[in-house]
C-alpha positions as CSV (number, residue, x, y, z in Angstrom):
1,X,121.6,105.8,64.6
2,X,122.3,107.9,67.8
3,X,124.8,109.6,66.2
4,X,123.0,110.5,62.9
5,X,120.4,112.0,65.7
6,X,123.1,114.3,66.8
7,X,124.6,115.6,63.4
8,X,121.2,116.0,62.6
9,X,119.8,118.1,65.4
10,X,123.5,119.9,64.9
11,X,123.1,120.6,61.2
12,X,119.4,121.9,61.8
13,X,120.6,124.5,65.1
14,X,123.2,125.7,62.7
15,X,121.1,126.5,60.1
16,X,118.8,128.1,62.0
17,X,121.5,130.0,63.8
18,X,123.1,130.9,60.5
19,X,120.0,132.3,59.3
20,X,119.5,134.1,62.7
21,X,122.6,135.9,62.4
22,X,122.2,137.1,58.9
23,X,118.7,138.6,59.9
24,X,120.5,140.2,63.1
25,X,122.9,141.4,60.8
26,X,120.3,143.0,58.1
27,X,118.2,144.6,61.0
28,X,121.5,146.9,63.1
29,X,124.7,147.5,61.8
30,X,126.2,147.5,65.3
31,X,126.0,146.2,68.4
32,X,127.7,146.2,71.6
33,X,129.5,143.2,73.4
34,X,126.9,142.6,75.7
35,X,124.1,142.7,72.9
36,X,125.7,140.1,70.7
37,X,125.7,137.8,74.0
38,X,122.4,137.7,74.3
39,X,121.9,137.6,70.3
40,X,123.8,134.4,70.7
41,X,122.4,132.9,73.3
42,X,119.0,133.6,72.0
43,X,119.7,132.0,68.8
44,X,121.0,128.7,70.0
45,X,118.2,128.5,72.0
46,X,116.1,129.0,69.4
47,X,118.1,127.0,67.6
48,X,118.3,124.0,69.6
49,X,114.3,124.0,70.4
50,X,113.7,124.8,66.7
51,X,115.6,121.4,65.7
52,X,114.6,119.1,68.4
53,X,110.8,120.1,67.2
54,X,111.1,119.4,63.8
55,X,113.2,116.1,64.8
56,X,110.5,115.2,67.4
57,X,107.6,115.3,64.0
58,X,109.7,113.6,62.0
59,X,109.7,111.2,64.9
60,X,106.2,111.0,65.3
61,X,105.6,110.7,61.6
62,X,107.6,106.8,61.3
C-alpha cells in the first residue's frame, strides 16, 4: 500500500511537471541556464504540493 502511495504521488508530480514544461515551453522560446533552474524547481514544487493535495482528498474522501 505504501508503495502504491509513492508511484502515485510520482505519477501525479510528473504529470503536472510534464504539463508545466509544455506551457513553459509555448509561453518563450528561450531561456537561459539559470532560468530553466528555477522553471524546474518551481515545477516540482508545484508538482509535489499539487499531488500530495489531491492524494490528501482522496484520503479524506475513504
Amino acid at each position: 500500500m505504501m508503495l502504491r502511495s509513492i508511484l502515485l504521488s510520482a505519477v501525479l508530480t510528473g504529470i503536472f511537471c510534464a504539463c508545466f514544461a509544455v506551457g513553459i515551453d509555448w509561453l518563450t522560446d528561450m531561456l537561459e541556464s539559470g532560468q530553466v533552474a528555477g522553471i524546474s524547481f518551481a515545477s516540482g514544487f508545484l508538482g509535489s504540493l499539487f499531488a500530495s493535495t489531491v492524494l490528501r482528498q482522496w484520503a479524506a474522501k475513504k
